[in-house]
C-alpha positions in Angstrom: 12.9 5.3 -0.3 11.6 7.4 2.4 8.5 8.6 0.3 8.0 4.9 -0.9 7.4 4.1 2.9 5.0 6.8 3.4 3.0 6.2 0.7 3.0 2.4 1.4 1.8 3.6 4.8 -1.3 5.6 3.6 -2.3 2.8 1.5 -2.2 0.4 4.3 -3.8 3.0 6.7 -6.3 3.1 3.5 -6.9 -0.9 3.2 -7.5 -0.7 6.9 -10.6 1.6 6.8 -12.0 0.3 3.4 -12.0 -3.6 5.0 -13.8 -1.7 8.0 -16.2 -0.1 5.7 -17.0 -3.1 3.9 -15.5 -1.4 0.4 -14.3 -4.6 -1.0 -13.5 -3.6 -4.3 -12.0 -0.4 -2.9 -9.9 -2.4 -0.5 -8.4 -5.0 -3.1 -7.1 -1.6 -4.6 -5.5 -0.4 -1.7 -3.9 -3.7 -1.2 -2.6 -3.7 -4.8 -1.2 -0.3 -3.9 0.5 -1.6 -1.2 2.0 -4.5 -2.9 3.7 -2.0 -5.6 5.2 0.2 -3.1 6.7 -3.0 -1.3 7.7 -3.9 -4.5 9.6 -0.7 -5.6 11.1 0.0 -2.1 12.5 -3.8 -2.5 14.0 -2.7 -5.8 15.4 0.4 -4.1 17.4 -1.8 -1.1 18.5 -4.1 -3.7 20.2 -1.3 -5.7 
């Protein structure tokens, strides 16, 4: 769980500067990252 949060961290700390940089494809990525790391640490609280 604890490495789920990090990692969904760094992504988000990723969207962040992509959106900044004006890397839209990049930052679609990113947010796709972050949405499966939610998604997993969901699955983790619900077990």
């Amino acid at each position: 769980m604890n490495t789920f949060s990090k990692q969904y961290e760094i992504a988000k700390q990723n969207s962040i500067k992509f959106m900044k940089n004006g890397q839209i494809s990049a930052y679609l990525h990113a947010l796709v990252e972050m949405n499966k790391y939610k998604r997993l640490m969901v699955a983790v609280i619900a077990n």
